[in-house]
C-alpha positions in Angstrom: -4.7 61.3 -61.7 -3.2 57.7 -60.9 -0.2 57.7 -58.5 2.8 56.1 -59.8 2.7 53.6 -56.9 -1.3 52.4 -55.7 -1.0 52.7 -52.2 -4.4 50.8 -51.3 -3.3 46.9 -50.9 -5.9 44.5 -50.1 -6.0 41.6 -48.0 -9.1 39.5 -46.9 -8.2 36.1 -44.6 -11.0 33.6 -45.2 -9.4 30.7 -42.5 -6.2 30.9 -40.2 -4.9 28.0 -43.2 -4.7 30.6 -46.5 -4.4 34.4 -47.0 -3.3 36.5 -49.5 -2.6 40.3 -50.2 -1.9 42.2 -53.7 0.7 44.8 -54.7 0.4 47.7 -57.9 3.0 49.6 -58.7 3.4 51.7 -61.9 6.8 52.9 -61.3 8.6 53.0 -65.0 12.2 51.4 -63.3 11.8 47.4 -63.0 13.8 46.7 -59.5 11.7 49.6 -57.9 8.3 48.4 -59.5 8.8 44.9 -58.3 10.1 45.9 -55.1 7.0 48.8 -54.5 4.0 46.2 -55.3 6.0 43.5 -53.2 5.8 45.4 -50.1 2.3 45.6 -50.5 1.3 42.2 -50.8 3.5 41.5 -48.4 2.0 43.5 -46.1 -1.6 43.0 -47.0 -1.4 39.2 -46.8 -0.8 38.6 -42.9 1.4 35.9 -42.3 4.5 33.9 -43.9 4.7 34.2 -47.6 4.5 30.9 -49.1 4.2 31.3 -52.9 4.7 35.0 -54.9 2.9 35.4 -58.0 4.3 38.4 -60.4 2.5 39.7 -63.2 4.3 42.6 -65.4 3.1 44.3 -68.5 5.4 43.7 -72.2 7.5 46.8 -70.9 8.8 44.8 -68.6 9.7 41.7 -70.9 13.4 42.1 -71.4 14.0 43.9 -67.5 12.1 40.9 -65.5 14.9 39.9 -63.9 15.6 43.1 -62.5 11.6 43.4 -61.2 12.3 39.7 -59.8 15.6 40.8 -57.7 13.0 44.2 -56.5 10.5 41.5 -55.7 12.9 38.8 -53.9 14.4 41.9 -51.5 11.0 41.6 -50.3 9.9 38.5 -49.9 13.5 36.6 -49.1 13.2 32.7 -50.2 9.7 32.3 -50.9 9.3 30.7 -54.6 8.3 33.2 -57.0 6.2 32.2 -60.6 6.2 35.6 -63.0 5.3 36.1 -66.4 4.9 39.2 -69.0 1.8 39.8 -71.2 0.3 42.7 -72.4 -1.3 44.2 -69.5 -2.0 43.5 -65.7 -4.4 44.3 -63.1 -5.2 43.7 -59.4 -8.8 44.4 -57.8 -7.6 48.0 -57.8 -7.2 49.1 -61.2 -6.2 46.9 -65.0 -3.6 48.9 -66.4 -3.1 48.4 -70.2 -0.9 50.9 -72.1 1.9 52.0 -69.0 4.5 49.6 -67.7 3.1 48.0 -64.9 4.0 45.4 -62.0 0.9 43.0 -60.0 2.7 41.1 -57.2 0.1 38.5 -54.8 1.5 36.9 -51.6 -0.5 33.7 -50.4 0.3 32.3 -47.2 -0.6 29.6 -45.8 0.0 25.8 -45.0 0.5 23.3 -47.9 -0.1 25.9 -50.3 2.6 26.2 -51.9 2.3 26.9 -56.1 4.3 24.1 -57.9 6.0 25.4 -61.1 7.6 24.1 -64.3 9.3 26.1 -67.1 8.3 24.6 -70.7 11.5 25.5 -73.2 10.5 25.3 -77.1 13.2 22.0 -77.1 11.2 20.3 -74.3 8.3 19.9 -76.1 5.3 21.8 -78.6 1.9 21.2 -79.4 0.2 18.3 -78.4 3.5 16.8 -77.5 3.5 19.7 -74.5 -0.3 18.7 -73.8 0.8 15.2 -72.7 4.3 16.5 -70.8 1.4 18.8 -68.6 -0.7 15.5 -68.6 2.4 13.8 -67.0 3.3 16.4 -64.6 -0.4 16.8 -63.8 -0.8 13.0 -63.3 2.2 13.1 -60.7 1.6 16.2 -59.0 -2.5 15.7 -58.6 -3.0 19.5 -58.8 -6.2 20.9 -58.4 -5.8 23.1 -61.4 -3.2 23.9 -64.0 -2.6 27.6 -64.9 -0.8 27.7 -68.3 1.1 30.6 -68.9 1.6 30.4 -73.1 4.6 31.7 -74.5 5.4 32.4 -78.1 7.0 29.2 -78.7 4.6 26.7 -77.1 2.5 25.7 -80.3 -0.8 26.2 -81.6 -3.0 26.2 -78.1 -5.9 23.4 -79.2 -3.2 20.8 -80.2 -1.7 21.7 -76.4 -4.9 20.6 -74.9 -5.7 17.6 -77.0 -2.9 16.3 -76.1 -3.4 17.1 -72.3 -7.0 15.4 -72.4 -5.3 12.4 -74.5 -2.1 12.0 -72.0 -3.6 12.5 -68.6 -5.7 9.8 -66.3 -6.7 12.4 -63.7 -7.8 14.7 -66.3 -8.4 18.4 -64.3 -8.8 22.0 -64.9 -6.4 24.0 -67.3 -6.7 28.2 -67.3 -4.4 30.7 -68.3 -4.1 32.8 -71.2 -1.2 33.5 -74.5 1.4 35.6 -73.7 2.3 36.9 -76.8 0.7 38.7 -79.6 1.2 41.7 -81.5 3.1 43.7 -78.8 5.1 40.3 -79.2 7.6 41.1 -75.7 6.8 38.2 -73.3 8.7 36.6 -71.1 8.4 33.8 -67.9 10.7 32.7 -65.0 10.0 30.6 -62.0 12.8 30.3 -58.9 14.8 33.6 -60.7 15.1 31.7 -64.1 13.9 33.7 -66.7 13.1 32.9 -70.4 11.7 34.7 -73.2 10.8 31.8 -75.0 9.4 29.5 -73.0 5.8 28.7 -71.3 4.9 28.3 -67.2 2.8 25.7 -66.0 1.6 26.3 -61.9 -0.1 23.9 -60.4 -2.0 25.0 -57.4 -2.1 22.4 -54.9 -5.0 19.7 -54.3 -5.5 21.9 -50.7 -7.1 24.5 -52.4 -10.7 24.7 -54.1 -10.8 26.4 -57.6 -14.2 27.5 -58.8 -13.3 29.3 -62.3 -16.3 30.9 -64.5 -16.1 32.8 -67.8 -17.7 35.1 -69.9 -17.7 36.4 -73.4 -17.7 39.8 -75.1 -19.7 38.3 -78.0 -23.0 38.6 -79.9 -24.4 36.0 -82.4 -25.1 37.7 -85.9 -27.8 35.3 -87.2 -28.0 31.6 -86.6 -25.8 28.3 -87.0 -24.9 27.1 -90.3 -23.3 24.1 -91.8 -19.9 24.1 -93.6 -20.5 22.2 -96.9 -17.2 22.7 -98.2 -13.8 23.6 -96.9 -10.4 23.2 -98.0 -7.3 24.2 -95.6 -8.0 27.1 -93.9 -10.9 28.4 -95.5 -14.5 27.8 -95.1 -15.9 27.9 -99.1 -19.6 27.5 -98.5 -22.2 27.2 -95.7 -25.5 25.2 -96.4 -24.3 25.2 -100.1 -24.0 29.2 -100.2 -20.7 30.6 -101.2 -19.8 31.3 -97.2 -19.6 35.7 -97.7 -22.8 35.6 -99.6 -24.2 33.8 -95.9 -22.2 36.8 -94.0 -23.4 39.3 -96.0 -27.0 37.9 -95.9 -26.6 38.4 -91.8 -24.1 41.4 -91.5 -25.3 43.3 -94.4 -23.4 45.9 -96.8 -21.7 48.2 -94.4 -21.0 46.0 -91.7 -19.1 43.5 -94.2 -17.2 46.7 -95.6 -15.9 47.4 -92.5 -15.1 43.6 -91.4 -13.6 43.2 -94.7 -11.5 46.7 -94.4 -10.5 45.3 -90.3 -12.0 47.6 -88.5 -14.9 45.3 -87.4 -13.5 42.2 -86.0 -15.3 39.3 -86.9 -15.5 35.3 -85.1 -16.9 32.3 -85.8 -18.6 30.0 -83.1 -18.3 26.1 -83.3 -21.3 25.4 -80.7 -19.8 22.4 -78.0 -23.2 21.8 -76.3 -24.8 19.8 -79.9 -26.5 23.4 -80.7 -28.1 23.4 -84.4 -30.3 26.0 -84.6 -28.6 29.2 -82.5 -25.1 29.4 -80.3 -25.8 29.2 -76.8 -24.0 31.6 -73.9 -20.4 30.7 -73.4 -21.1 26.8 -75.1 -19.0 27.3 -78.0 -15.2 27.3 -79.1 -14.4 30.4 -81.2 -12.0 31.1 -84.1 -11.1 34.9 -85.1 -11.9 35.2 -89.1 -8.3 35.7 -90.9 -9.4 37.0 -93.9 -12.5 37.8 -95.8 -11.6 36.8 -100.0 -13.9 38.7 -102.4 -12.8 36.4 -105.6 -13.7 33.2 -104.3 -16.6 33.9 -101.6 -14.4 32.1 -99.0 -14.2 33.1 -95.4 -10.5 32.4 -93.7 -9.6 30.9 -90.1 -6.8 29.4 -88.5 -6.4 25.6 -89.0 -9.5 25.1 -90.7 -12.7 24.0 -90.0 -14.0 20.4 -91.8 -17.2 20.2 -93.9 -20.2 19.5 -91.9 -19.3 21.3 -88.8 -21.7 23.7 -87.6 -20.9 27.3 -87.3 -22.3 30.8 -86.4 -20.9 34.0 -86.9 -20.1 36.4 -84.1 -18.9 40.0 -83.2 -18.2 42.3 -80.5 -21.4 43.5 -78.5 -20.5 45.8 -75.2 -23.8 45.8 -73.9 -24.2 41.9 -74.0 -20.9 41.5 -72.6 -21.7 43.7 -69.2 -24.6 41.4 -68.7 -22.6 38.2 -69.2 -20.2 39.0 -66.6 -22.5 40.0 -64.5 -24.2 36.5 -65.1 -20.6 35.1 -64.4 -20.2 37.0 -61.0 -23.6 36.3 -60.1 -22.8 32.6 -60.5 -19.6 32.5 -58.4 -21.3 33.7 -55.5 -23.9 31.6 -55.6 -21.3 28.7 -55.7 -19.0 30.0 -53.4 -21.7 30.3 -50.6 -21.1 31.6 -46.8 -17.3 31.0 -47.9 -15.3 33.8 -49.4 -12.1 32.8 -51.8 -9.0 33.7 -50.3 -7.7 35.4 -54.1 -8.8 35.6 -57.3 -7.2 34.7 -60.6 -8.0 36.8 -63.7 -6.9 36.2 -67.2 -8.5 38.7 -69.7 -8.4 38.8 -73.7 -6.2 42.4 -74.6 -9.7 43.3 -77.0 -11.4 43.7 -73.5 -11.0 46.3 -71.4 -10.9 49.9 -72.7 -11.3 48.6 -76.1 -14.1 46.7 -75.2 -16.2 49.4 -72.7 -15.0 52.6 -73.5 -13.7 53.1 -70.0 -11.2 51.8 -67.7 -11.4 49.0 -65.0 -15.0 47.8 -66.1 -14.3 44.2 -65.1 -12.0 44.6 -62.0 -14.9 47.5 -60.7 -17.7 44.8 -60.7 -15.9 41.9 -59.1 -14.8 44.4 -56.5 -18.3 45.0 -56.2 -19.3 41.6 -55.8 -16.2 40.2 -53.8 -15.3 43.3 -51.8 -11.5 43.3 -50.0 -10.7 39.9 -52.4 -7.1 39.9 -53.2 -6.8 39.7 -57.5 -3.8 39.3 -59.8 -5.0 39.1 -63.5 -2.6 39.3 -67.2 -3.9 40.4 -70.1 -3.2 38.4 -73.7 -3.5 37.1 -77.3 -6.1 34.3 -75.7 -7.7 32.7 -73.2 -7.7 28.9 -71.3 -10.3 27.6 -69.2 -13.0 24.6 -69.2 -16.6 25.0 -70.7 -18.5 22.0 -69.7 -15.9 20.4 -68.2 -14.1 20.6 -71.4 -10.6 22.7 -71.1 -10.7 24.7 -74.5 -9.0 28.0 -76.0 -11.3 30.7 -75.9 -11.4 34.7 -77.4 -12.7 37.9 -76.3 -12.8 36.0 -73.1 -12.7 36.9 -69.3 -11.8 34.0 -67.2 -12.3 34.3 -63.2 -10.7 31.6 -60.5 -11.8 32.1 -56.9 -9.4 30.0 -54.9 -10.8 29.0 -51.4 -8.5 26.5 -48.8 -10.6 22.8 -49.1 
């Protein structure tokens, strides 16, 4: 049985410039929590403490402050960055349904993590896509990590207007904070808010390799929308669009996508694909709604007539393999030189939900980066680049190795 405190930190210095360690505590009371996984990052990350991350689960939404003053008795002035989502996880275990608190310590020279705390009245959308551009365009960060909270607009406008706004362009990861559990919360320097977003930006000293992989299948092949009005796709290559599905999915599996207990996507391919969606090179949309009287098939914000589309759905098996692909991939990239930490943003459909067992993902990256330091947050979706395109993903894992330049 898991202790209430996981006494195993781990700490792996790659260069005398940048180390980190990682903390897990599952104590139920915030200030103890945040103060127990604290001492072990502390610990496990071998010199001065330059930047704290925190992750907590939604338990923990409206009592962060309290796991930040348990945290701070640790670490004394160092700048802290936290945020709430579902779940959390370090390389040791991803806890999903218990409250939980991931602290990592990085230390280091000029590596400190810049921070700033989006409020709702600041900016949304793709108005908030060109404030990041801005910052971004001062700052010169390696990578933004975007920590979404409830308030922060619909995700795709956030990066259009990010790609639109900014000269230097860059990396953007992270994941939505808030979803059906709906307690989230972020704070940066003590300030907490539970409706606001965090933007880090991890200094131009470090390098961020960041790969990503899908827990989804293709049902059939790509189709064309032919007509679509609002948020509802009426037909695909001139076929009322759930007499295409049901041509792929067939009678039962419909039934049970219809019903909700089969979840089912749609794929816009970003690689020019016509005949078949290729791994990982396409945006994906979660089907709203399935509507027996008119044949139409629902998704958020719509999708225009002649786009291409494929439908997808969960597949275990295929998504074991794809992060092994991802994994695989990393190392090769990464070379003679191991990251100093990782970064791990995971969709809440993963996991358990996903395998059927616990700590599936965190096990294999542990196999293929032994003694890395990890902090990862579960959530309602997922940020990285595809093609050097940042885009919002689903059913996504997203992996950063960060390594000193």
């Amino acid at each position: 049985m898991m202790e209430d405190v996981l006494t195993k930190p781990m700490s792996l210095e790659v260069a005398p410039m940048l180390t980190a360690g990682s903390g897990l505590s599952l104590l139920p009371e915030p200030m103890a929590a945040g103060n127990a996984a604290a001492q072990m990052a502390v610990t496990a990350s071998a010199g001065p403490v330059s930047s704290i991350l925190v992750f907590a689960s939604f338990h923990h939404a409206a009592h962060l402050a309290q796991v930040l003053a348990g945290v701070r008795e640790v670490t004394g002035d160092a700048p802290i960055h936290a945020a709430c989502g579902y779940g959390v996880l370090t390389e040791q275990h991803e806890i999903e349904d218990v409250p939980a608190v991931a602290v990592l310590a990085i230390a280091g020279d000029h590596v400190t993590i810049e921070a700033r705390q989006i409020r709702p009245d600041d900016a949304q959308g793709e108005a908030l896509g060109r404030l990041l551009a801005a910052e971004a365009d001062t700052r010169k960060p390696s990578t933004t990590v975007l920590l979404l909270g409830p308030d922060a607009g619909w995700p795709e406008e956030i990066l259009q207007g990010h790609a639109a706004g900014s000269s230097e362009g860059g990396s953007i990861l992270g994941v939505g904070l808030s979803g059906v559990w709906q307690d989230s919360a972020v704070a940066s320097d003590d300030e907490v808010r539970e409706d606001a977003s965090l933007a880090l930006f991890l200094p131009n000293t470090v390098q961020v390799r960041i790969g990503h992989s899908r827990a989804l299948g293709p049902l059939g092949r790509l189709h064309t929308v032919t007509h679509a009005r609002g948020d509802r796709i009426d037909s695909l290559d001139g076929q009322p669009a759930r007499a295409v599905l049901l041509a792929e999915a067939g009678e039962a599996l419909l039934a049970a996508m219809e019903k909700g207990d089969v979840p089912l996507y749609v794929g816009i391919p970003s690689d020019g694909a016509t005949e078949t969606l290729h791994r990982n090179a396409y945006a994906v949309r979660s089907v709203l709604g399935i509507d027996k009287r008119d044949g139409s098939v629902i998704v958020p914000q719509g999708i225009p007539a002649g786009t291409a589309v494929g439908f997808l759905i969960q597949d275990r098996e295929r998504a074991k393999t794809d992060f092994q692909d991802l994994l695989q991939g990393l190392v090769t990239a990464s070379g003679d030189r191991q990251p100093a930490f990782g970064l791990y943003f995971n969709c809440v459909a993963r996991g358990r939900d996903l395998y059927g067992a616990p700590d599936v993902d965190v096990q294999a990256i542990r196999q293929q980066f032994p003694g890395l330091p990890l902090i990862g947050i579960s959530g309602a979706f997922e940020l990285c680049p595809v093609d050097g395109v940042n885009g919002m993903h689903s059913y996504t894992g997203v992996l950063a190795l960060i390594s000193p330049c």
